[in-house]
N, C-alpha and C positions, 0 to 999 in steps of 0.2 A: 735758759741755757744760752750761756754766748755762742759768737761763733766756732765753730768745732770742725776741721777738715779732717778728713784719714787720709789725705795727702798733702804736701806743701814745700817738701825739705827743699829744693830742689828751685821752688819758687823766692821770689823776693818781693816782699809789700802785698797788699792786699788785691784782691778780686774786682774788676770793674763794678761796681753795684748792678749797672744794667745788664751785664753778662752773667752774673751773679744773677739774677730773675732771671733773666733769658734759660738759663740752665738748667735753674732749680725743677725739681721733679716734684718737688713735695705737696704743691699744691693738690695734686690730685694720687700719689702716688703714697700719699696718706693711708687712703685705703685698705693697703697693704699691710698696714702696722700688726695684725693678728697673724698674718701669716708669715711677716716676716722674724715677730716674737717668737712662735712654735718652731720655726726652720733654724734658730738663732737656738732654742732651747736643745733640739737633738742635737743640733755642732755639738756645743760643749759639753753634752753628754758624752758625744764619742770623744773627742779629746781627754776626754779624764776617762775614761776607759780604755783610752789605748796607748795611755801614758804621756800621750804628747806635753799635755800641760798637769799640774798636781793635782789629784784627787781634791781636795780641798778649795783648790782656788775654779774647779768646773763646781762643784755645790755651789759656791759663793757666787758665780756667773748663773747658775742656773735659780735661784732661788731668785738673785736681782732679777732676772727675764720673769718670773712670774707674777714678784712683785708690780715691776712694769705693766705688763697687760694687765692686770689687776684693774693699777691707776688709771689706765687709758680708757678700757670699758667702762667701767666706772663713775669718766671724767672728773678724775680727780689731776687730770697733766693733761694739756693741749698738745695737740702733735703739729706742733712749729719750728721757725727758727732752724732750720738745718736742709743742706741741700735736697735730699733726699730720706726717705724712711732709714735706711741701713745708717746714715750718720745719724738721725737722731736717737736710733735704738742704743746704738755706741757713746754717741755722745749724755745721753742720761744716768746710762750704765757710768759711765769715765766722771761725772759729778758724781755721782751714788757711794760707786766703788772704788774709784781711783785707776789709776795704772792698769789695777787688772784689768781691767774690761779691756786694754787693748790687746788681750790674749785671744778674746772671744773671735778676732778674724783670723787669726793662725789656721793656716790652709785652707782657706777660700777668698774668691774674690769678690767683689760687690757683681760682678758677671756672673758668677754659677750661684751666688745670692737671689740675684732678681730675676732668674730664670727657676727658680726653685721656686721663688714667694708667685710667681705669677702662675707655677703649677697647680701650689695648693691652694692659691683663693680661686681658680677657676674651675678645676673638679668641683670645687663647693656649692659654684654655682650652677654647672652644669644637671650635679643633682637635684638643684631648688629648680631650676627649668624643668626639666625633665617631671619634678611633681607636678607641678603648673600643668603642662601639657597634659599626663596623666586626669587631673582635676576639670578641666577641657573637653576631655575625652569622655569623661562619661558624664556629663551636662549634655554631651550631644545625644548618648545612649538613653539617657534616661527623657530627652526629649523622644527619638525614633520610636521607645514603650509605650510612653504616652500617647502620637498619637501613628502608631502602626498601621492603624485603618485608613490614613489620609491618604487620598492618590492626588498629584500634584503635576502639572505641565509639566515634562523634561524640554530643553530645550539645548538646541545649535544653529548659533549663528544669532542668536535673541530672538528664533522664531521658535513655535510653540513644533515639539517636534516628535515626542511619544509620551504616553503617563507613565508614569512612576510612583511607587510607594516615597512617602513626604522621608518615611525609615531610612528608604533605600540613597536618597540624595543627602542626608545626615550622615548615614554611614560612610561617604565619598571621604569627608572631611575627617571623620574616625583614620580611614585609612589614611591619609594626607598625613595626621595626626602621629599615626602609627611609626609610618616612615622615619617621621624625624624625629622619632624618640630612637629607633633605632641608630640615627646618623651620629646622634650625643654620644648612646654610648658607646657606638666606634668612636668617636672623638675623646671621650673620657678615657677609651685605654689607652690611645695615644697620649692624651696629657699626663697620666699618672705614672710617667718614668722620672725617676731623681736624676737631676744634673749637677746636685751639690758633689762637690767632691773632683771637681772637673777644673778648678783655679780658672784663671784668666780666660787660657786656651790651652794649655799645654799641661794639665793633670797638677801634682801635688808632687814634693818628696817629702813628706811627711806618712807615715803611714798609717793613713786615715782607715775605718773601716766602714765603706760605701754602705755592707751590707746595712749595718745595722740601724745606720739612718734612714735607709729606704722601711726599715722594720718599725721602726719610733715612727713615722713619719705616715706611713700606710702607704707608701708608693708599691707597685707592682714590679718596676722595672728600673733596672739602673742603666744610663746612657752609655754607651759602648766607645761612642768618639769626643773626647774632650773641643776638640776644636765645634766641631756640629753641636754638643748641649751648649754652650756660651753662646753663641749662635741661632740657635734655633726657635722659630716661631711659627712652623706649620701647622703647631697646635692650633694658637692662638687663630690662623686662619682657617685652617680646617673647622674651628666653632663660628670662626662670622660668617662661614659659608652655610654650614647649618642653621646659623639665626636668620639669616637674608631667607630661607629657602625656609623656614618658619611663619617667617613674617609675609613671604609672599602669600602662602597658603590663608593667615590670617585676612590678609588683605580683601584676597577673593571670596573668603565669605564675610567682609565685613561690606562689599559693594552689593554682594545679593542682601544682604540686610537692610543695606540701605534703601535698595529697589523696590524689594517684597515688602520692607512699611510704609509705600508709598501711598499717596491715593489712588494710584493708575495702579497697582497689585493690588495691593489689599491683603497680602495675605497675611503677614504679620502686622500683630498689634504692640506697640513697646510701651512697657512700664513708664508714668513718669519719673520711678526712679531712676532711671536710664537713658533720660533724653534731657535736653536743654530748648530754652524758648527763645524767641527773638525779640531785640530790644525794641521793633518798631511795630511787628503785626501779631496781635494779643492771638491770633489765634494758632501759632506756629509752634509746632510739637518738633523737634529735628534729631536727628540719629549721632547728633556731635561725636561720639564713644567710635562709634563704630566707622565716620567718616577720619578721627584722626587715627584708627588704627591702620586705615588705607595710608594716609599719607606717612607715618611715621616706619613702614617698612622701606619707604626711600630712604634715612638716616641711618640704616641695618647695611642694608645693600653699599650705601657709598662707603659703610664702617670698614667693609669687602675690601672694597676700591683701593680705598683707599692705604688700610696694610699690606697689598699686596704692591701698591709703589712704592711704601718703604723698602720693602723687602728686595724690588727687581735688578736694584744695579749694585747691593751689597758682595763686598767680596769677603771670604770668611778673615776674621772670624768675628770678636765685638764690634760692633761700630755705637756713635753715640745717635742713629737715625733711631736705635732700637727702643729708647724713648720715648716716641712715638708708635709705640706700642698698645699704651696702655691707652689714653684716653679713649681712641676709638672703640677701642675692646669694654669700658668700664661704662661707654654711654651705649654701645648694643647692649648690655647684658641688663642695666638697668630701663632702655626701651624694651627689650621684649620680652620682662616679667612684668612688666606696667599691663602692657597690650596681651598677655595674656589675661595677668586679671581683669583686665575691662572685658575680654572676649565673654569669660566665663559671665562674668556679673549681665553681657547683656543678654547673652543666652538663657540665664534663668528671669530675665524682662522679659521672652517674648510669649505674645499669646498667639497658637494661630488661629484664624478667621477660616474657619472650615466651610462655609456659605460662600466666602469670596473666591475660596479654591474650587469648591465644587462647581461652581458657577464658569469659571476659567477655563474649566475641562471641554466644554461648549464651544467650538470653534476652532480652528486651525487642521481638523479633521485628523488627528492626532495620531489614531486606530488604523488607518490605510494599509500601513505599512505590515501587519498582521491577516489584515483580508488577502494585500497583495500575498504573504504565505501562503495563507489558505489555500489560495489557489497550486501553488506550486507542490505546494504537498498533494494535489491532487491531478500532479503532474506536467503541470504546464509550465515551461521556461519561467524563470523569474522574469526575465525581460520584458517578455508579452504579459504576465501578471502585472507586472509595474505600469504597463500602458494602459492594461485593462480597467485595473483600478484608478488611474490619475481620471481615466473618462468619468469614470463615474463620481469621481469627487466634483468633478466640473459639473456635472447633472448636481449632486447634491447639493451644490454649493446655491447654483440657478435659484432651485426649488427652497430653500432657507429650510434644510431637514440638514443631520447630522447622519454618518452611517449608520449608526445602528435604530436610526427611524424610518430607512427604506424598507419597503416590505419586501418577502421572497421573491416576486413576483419582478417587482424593479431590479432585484438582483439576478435577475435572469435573464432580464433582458440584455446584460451585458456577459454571461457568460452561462450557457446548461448547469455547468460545473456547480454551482451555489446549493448548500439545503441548507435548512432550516437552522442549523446551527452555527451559521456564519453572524448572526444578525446577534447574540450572544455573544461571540466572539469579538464585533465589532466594538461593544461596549469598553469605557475606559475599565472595566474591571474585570472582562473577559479577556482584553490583552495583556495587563500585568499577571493574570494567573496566568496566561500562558508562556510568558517569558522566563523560564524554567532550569535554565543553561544556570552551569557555578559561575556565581559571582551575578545573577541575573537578579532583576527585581520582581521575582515572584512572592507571594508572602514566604513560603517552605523554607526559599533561597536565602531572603533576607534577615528571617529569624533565623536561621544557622550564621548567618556572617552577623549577627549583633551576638548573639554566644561565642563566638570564635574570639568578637573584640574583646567583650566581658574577661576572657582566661587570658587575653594578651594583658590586658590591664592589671589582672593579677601576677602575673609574671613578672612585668616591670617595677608593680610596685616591690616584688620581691627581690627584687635584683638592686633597687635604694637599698632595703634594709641588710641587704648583703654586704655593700662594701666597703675595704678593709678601713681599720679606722686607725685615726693617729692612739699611740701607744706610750704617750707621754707621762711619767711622772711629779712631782713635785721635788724630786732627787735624781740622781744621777744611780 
């Protein structure tokens, strides 16, 4: 295709070359070409449906737009040569077909186009995230089954600070999980409003019919202010906000992974299918997967940042900063289906080391904080409980015994109050039974919240297969 403008009348001689690059979108806004094909196919469906242009000459645009995608999927046509995807959709179509194809923009502008096309390819994606996380989700459930009986240090502050079912610390990440499948698809109904039909800025007088595009199309909603849809990208941040706030989550357990397979944990063991070695010491196993998923939630987070400067000092309505829309948006969305799949794939790596945990459980006197109860529930101030108890950690500590290897007898000597069932209690598995509270890591507790997530995960997955779908034919 030579060079092809949809504008120029007005101009004299050619485009600087350099400015000409400088400009061009196409490099990466290539991408687009499927979604700008289907958004390009409803037009001139509703054009020839509501007479704008002939019955005839929309078949003849709508059949070139299928044949097109066709070629492109295909790679049977390179998507080059033109400033942007919307010229070179036009401009294939304008060799193909001739003249008609310049019908195909009649009431719209390349503004309510690329706010259209970046609707539909981001829903798409949002959906493919959203399985990801889903598929995420229950690699961590089906680890918590596996090993439900593990109790594992909890910690704060990176000291060893109460036990926990290993279930109960997997579930966190579930819910973590959770959240931001939720955040998506408030973001997805945000995105799936049509702002075709919206021109430049100021609407159409042709009389176009919104609805039905929004109905070919599968949108939910059609945009209410022509100047705000050409204009508007809070979608597009509203989802880098939910990817950053993805990737942080990722992050955080991609540094306990890193931690827990160390040799100072131990508690996870990683597949060597999951790990990489070092060029210089043969004996170096390292968590590469999981350390660049930490680092590459930084690239998510500035993707944030970064559209939101575009966005700060615009006044409505187009501007040409809007541009710079896409790249950051098209490298989060492809960073954080990457780093989910490596999350999953390391998670089905890990082994745990149930010896090195149990073993863990041994020191930091972990249990205190459940004697100091004891006491309270048998009515003494928490205050003077917490004192009571701290003394006797310091005795136990002295003597190199654990609480629950003081006899009654030592525990008496620090308060009457003690019987025999404190020394059971003190055990790391006499305190996680007894943490019993909703949302607590008792076993009772935690097996109701790993069922609860199981039906959320059916739910969501029910809620992909639910929505609306593009409604396009091979005719008009």
């Amino acid at each position: 295709m030579g060079e092809y403008r949809t504008w120029g009348g007005r101009f004299e001689g050619s485009l600087d070359p350099m400015i000409s690059r400088f400009t061009s979108s196409l490099p990466f806004d290539r991408r687009l070409v499927r979604a700008d094909i289907l958004g390009s196919i409803a037009h001139a469906m509703m054009l020839g449906r509501c007479g704008i242009i002939g019955e005839e000459e929309a078949e003849a645009l709508v059949s070139g737009l299928w044949t097109l995608l066709e070629d492109v999927e295909e790679g049977r046509i390179v998507v080059e040569g033109a400033e942007d995807i919307h010229t070179f959709v036009e401009g294939v179509l304008r060799e193909r077909l001739g003249d008609i194809a310049g019908k195909l923009h009649t009431a719209r502008s390349r503004n309510d186009q690329v706010a259209t096309d970046l609707r539909l390819y981001l829903r798409e994606e949002i959906a493919a995230i959203v399985k990801l996380l889903l598929d995420l989700e229950e690699t961590f459930l089906h680890m918590a089954e596996e090993n439900f009986d593990v109790i594992v240090p909890g910690y704060t502050h990176l000291q060893r600070a109460q036990p926990v079912l290993l279930a109960h610390h997997l579930h966190a990440y579930v819910e973590m999980l959770n959240r931001d499948i939720d955040r998506l698809k408030d973001c997805y109904r945000r995105t799936n409003v049509l702002p075709l039909g919206s021109g430049a800025l100021a609407g159409t007088s042709f009389p176009v019919d919104r609805e039905l595009i929004k109905e070919l199309l599968g949108f939910e909603g059609i945009s209410a202010n022509s100047m705000d849809a050409a204009s508007d990208r809070d979608f597009v941040v509203e989802f880098l906000a939910a990817a950053a706030l993805v990737m942080v989550h990722l992050s955080r357990w991609a540094e306990e992974v890193v931690a827990w397979s160390s040799q100072e944990f131990g508690f996870f063991r990683l597949d060597d299918r999951v790990c990489t070695g070092s060029s210089i010491m043969p004996q170096k196993k390292n968590p590469d997967a999981a350390e660049l998923i930490r680092a590459k939630a930084g690239r998510v987070v500035g993707a944030l940042s970064a559209m939101l400067m575009v966005l700060k000092g615009l006044p409505l309505s187009y501007h040409r900063d809007l541009q710079e829309d896409k790249e950051v948006l098209f490298d989060a969305v492809e960073t954080l289906k990457a780093c989910l799949e490596a999350a999953r794939r390391v998670c089905e790596g890990i082994t745990v080391d149930r010896a090195r945990i149990e073993a863990s459980l041994r020191g930091g006197y972990m249990t205190a904080t459940e004697v100091a109860d004891y006491l309270t529930r048998k009515g003494v101030p928490f205050r003077i409980a917490h004192e009571v108890v701290g003394r006797m950690v310091r005795y136990a500590e002295e003597r190199g015994k654990e609480l629950w290897e003081l006899g009654l007898e030592e525990y008496r000597e620090f308060s009457p109050l003690f019987e025999a069932d404190v020394i059971s209690l003190a055990t790391p598995w006499g305190t996680v039974q007894s943490k019993r509270s909703p949302g607590g890591t008792a076993p009772s507790r935690v097996k109701e919240a790993l069922q609860e997530a199981w039906r959320k995960v059916e739910k969501d997955r029910a809620w992909l297969a639910s929505r609306p779908k593009i409604k396009l034919r091979s005719g008009i």
